[in-house]
RODO-2510 file (C-alpha; in nm, 4 decimals, decimal comma):
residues 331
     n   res          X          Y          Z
     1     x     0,0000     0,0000     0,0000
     2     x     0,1425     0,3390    -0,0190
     3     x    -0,0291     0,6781     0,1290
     4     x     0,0312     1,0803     0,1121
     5     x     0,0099     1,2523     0,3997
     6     x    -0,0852     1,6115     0,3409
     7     x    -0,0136     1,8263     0,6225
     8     x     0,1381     2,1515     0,4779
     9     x     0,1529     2,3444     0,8034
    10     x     0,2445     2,4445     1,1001
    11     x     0,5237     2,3298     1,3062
    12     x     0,3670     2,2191     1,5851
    13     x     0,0224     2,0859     1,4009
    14     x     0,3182     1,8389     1,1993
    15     x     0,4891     1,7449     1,5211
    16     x     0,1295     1,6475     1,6370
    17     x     0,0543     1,4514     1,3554
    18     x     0,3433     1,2928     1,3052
    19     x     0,3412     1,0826     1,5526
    20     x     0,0357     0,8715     1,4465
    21     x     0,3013     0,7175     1,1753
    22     x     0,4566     0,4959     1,4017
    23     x     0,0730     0,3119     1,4836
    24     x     0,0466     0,3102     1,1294
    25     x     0,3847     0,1249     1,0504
    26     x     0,3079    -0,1250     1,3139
    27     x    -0,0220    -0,2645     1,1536
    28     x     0,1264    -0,2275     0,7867
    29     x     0,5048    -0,2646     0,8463
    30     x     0,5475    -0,2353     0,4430
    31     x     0,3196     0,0464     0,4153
    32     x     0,4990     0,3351     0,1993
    33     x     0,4516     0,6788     0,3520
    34     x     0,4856     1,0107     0,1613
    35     x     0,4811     1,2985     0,3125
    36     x     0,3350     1,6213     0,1441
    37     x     0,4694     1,9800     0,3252
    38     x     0,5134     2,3156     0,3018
    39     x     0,8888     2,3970     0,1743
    40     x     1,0169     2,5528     0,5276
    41     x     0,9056     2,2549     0,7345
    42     x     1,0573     1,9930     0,5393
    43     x     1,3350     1,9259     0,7544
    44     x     1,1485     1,8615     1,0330
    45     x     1,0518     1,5716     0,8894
    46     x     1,3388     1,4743     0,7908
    47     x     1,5141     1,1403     0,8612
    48     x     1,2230     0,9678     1,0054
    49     x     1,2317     0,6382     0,9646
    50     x     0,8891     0,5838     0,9132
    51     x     0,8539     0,8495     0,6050
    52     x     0,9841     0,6928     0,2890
    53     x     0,9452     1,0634     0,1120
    54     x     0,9357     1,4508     0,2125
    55     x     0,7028     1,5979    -0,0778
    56     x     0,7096     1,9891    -0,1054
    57     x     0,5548     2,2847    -0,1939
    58     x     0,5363     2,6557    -0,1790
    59     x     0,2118     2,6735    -0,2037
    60     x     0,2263     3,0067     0,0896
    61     x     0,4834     3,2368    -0,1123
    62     x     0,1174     3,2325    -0,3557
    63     x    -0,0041     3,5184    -0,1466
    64     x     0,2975     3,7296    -0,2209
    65     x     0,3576     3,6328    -0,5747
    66     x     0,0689     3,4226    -0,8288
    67     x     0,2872     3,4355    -1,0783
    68     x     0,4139     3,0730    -0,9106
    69     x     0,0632     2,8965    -0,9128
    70     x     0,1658     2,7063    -1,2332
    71     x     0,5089     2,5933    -1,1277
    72     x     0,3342     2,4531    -0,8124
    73     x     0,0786     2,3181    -1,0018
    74     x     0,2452     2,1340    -1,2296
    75     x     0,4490     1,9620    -0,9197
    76     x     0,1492     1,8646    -0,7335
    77     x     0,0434     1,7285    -1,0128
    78     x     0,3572     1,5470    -1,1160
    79     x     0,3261     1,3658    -0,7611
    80     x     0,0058     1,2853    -0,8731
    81     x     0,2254     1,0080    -1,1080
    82     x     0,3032     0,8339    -0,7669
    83     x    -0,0542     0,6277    -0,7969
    84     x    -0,0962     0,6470    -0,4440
    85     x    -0,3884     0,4330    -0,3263
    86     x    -0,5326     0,6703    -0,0463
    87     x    -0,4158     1,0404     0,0463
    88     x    -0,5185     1,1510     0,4046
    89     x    -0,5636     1,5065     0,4159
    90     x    -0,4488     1,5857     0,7602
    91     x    -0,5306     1,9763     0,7630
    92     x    -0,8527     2,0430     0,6752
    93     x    -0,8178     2,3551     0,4835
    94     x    -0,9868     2,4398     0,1438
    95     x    -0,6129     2,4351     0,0032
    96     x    -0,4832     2,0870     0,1183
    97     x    -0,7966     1,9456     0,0396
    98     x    -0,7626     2,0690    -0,3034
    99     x    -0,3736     1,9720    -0,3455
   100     x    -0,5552     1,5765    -0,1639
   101     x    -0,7816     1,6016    -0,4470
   102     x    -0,5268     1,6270    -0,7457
   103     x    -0,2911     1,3557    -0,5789
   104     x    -0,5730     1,1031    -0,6028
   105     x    -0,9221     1,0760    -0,6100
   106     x    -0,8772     0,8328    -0,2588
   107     x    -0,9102     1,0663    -0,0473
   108     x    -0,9539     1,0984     0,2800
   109     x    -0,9910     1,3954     0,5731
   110     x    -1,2286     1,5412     0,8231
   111     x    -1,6129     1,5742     0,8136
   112     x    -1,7840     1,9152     0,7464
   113     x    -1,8628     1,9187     1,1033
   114     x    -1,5222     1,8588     1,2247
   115     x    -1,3134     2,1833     1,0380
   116     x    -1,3383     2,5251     1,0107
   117     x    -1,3370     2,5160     0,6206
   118     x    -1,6313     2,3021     0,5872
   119     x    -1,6238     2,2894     0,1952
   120     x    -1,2977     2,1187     0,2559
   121     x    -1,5124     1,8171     0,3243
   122     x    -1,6609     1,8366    -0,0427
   123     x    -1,3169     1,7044    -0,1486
   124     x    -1,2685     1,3809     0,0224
   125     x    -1,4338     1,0516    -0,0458
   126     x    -1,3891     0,9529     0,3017
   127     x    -1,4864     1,1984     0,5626
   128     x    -1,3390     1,1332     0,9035
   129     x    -1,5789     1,2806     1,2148
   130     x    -1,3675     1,4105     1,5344
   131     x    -1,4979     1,7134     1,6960
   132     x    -1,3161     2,0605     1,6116
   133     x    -1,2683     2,1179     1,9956
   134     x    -1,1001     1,7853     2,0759
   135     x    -0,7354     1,6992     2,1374
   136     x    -0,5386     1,8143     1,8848
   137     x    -0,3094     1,5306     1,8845
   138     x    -0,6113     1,2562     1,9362
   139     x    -0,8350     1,4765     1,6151
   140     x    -0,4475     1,3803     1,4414
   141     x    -0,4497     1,0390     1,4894
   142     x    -0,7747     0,9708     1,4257
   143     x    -0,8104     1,1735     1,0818
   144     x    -0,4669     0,9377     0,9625
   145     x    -0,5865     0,6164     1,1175
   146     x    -0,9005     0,5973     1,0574
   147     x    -0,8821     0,6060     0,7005
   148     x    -0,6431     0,2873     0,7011
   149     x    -0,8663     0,1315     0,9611
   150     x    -0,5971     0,1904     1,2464
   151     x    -0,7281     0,2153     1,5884
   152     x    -0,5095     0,4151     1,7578
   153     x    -0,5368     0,4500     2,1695
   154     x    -0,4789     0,7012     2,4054
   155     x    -0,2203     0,4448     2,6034
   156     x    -0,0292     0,4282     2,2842
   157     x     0,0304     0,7790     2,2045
   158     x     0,1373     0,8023     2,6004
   159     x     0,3648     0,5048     2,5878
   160     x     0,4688     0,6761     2,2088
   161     x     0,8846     0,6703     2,0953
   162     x     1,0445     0,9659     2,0190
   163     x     0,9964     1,0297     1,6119
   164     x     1,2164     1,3306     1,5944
   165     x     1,5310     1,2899     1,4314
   166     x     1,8717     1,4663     1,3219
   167     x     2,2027     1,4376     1,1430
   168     x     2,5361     1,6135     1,0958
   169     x     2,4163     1,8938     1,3876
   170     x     2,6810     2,1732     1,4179
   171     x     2,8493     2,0335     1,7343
   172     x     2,9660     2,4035     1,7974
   173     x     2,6858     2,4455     1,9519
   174     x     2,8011     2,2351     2,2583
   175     x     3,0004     2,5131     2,3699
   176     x     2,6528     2,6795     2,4616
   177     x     2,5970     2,3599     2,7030
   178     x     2,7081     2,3396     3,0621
   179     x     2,8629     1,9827     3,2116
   180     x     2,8169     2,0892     3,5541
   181     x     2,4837     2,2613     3,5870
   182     x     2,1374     2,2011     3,4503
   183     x     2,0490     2,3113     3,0809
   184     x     1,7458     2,4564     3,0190
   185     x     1,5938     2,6438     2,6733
   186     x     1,3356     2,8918     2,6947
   187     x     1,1061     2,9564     2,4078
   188     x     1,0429     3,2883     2,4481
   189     x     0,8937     3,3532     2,1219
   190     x     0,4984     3,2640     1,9839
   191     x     0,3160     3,3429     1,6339
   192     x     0,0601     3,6192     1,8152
   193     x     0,1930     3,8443     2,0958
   194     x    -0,0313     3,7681     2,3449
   195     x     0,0543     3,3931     2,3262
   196     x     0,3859     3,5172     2,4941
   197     x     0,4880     3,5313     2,8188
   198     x     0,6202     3,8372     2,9281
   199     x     1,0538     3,8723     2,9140
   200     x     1,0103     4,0313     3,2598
   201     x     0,8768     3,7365     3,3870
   202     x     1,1316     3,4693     3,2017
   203     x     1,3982     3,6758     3,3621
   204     x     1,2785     3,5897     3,6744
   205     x     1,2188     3,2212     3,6041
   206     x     1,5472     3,2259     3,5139
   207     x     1,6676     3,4120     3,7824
   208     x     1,5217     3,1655     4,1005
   209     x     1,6599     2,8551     3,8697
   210     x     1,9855     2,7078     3,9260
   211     x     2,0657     2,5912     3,5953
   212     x     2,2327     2,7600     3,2044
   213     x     1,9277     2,9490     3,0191
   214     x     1,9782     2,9086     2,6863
   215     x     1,7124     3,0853     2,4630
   216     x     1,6222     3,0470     2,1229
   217     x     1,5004     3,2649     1,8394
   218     x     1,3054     3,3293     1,4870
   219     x     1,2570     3,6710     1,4348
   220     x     1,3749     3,9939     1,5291
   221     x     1,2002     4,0667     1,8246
   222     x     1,2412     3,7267     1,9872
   223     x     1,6503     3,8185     1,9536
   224     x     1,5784     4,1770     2,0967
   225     x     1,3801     4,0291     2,3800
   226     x     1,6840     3,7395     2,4236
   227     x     1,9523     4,0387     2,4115
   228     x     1,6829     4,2070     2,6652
   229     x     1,7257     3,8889     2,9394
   230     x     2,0505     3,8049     2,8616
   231     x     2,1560     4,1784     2,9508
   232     x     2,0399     4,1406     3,3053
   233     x     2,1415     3,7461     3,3447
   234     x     2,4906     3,6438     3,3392
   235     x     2,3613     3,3001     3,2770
   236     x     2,1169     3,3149     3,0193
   237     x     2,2940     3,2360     2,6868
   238     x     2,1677     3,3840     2,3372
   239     x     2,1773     3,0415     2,1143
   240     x     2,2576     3,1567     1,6874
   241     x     1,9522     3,1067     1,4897
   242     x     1,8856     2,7758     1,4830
   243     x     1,7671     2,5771     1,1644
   244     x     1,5424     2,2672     1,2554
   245     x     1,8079     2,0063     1,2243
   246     x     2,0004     2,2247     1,4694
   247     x     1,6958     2,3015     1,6927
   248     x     1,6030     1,9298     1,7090
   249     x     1,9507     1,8395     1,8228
   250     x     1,9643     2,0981     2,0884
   251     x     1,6184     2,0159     2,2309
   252     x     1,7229     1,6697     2,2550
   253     x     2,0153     1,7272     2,4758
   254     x     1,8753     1,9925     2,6834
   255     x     1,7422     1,9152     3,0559
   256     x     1,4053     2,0512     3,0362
   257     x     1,2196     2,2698     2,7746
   258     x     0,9668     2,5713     2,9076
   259     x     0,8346     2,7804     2,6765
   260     x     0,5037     2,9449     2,4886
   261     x     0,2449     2,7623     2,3355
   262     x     0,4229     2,7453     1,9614
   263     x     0,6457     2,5091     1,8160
   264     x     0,9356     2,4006     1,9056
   265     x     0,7538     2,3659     2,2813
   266     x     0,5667     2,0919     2,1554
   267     x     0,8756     1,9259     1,9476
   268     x     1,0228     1,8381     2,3441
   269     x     0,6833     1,5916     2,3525
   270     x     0,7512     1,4629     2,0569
   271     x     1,1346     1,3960     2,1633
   272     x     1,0387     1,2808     2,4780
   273     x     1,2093     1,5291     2,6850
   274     x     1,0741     1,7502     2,9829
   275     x     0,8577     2,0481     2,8934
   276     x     0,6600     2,3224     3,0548
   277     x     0,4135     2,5004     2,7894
   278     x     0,2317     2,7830     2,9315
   279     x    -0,0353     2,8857     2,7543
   280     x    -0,2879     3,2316     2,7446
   281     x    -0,5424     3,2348     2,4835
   282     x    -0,4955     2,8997     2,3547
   283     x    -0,6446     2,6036     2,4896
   284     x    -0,4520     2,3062     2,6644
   285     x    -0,6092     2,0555     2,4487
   286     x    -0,3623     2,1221     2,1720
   287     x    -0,0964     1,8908     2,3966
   288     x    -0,0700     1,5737     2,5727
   289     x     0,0360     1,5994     2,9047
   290     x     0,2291     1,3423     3,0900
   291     x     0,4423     1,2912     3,3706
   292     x     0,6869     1,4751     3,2080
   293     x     0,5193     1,6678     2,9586
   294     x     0,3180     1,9916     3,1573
   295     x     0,1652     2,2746     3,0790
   296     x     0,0229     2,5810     3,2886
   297     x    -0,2645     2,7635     3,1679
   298     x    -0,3765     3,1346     3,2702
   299     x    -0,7093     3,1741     3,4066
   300     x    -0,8914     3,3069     3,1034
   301     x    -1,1798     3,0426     2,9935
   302     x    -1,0713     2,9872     2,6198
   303     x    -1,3527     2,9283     2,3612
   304     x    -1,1266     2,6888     2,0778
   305     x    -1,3991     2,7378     1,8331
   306     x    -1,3215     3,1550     1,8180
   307     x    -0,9859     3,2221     2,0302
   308     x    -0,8962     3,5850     2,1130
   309     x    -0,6182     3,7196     1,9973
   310     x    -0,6593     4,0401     2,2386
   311     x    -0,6594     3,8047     2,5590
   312     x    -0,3409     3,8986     2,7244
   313     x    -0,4102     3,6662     3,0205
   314     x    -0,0390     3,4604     2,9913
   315     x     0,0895     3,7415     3,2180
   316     x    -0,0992     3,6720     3,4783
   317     x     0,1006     3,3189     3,5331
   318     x     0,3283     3,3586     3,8654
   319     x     0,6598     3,3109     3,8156
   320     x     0,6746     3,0940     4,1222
   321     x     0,4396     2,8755     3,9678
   322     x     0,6843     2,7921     3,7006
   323     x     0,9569     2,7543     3,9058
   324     x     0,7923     2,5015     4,1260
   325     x     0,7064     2,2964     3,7992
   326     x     1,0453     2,3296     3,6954
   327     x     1,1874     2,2261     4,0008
   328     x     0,9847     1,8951     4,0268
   329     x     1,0702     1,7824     3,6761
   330     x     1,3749     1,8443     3,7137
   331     x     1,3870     1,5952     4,0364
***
């Protein structure tokens, strides 16, 4: 048998879906699994054992410049020629359901009721139900299982392996690392401003831990607020920019991850390693949480079918809070 996955976007929506592959590979060991994604997040897909091919496509640089609807076209369409016998739309947007719809006609993805973009539905022969407000990572699974008739349980994704992988990292970076005191990255960084929490307030997490803050970054501001802590902390440590090969390596051989609800936060579940994810105007079904694996949520009631952008309510988490957390993981 061999699949497409088509799950274009975003980091931490891939993370959460990748991880059904594994469940997948167990019930069809010779299964052959393509993997359709947005150019940028290719390499976080990257050497996993259970994807035989990263598929990609630029399909976002459209808004800036048409002129390249053609060129990406004609590629969808050339991995069209890979006769696959069922393509699992895994995002449920009007524009992977339509790129689903020219790999194959065997399509699969969610019901009308379970999307935002109900006309996405019109595209699939198979229409998967799992409600739009459930766990992200169970709506995942069950929109790439079901499809192949793969039951996949809760106890399973808990007792999961890790499925993020690297090669050939820049081992300069281990001069970033301390051998004699914890490491711990901060994501300090988010896609909306209010899903981040204040610098003021990572400072001072920082601050009552004894451990080496390192801190990534991916934009501008994220660096000026890193420069901002790292000012006022001898200890806090400004890591370069970071490309996901690089950022999976370092995640993996840091101590504990605590960071905003975004990303690279949930890439420590999906390596396995110790994570606080502190989240505002998002809700804490996106994530599993485990013994290791914890989040802390302000106390603004979220509504996951319209969040608010404008609800600022992350600030209100006490840095004590996090440093208890951090403390007990970390024991």
């Amino acid at each position: 048998m061999k699949i497409a996955i088509v799950k274009l976007s975003a980091l931490g929506d891939i993370v959460h879906a990748m991880v059904a592959l594994q469940f997948v590979k167990q019930v069809f060991p010779k299964i052959t699994i393509d993997w359709l994604v947005e150019e940028r997040f290719a390499s976080v897909l990257q050497y996993n054992p259970d994807i035989n091919q990263v598929l990609t496509v630029n399909i976002k640089s459209l808004k800036q410049n048409r002129t390249n609807f053609f060129s990406e076209l004609c590629k969808i369409n050339e991995f069209s020629n890979n006769n696959y016998d069922q393509v699992i739309d895994a995002q449920g947007l009007i524009k992977s359901a339509v790129t689903s719809r020219i790999l194959s006609a065997n399509t699969a993805g969610f019901d009308k009721y379970s999307t935002r973009e109900k006309l996405a539905a019109f595209f699939y022969k198979k229409k998967i139900a799992s409600p739009y407000d459930a766990n992200t990572i169970d709506r995942n699974v069950t929109v790439i299982g079901k499809p192949l008739d793969v039951e996949i349980s809760e106890k399973q994704i808990f007792d999961k392996v890790p499925f993020l992988f690297y090669k050939d990292w820049d081992q300069r970076l281990e001069r970033y690392f301390s051998k004699d005191r914890v490491n711990i990255l901060f994501v300090i960084g988010s896609t909306w401003p209010s899903r981040n929490y204040p610098k003021e307030k990572y400072l001072k997490v920082m601050q009552g831990l004894n451990a080496k803050s390192l801190i990534i970054w991916g934009n501008d501001q994220e660096k000026q607020d890193a420069e901002w802590i790292a000012e006022r902390m001898e200890k806090a440590i400004i890591l370069p920019k970071l490309d996901f090969n690089n950022l999976k390596a370092v995640l993996a051989k840091v101590d504990l991850i605590i960071g905003n609800d975004t990303g690279p936060t949930h890439m420590a579940w999906g390596l396995n390693k110790p994570s606080i994810t502190l989240f505002g105007p998002t809700p804490v079904s996106r994530v599993y949480q485990t013994p290791i694996n914890r989040v802390i949520k302000s106390p603004s009631i979220v509504n996951p079918f319209k969040l608010d952008k404008n609800d600022f309510s992350i600030q209100e988490i006490e840095e004590n809070e996090i440093i208890e957390l951090a403390q007990s993981l970390l024991t």
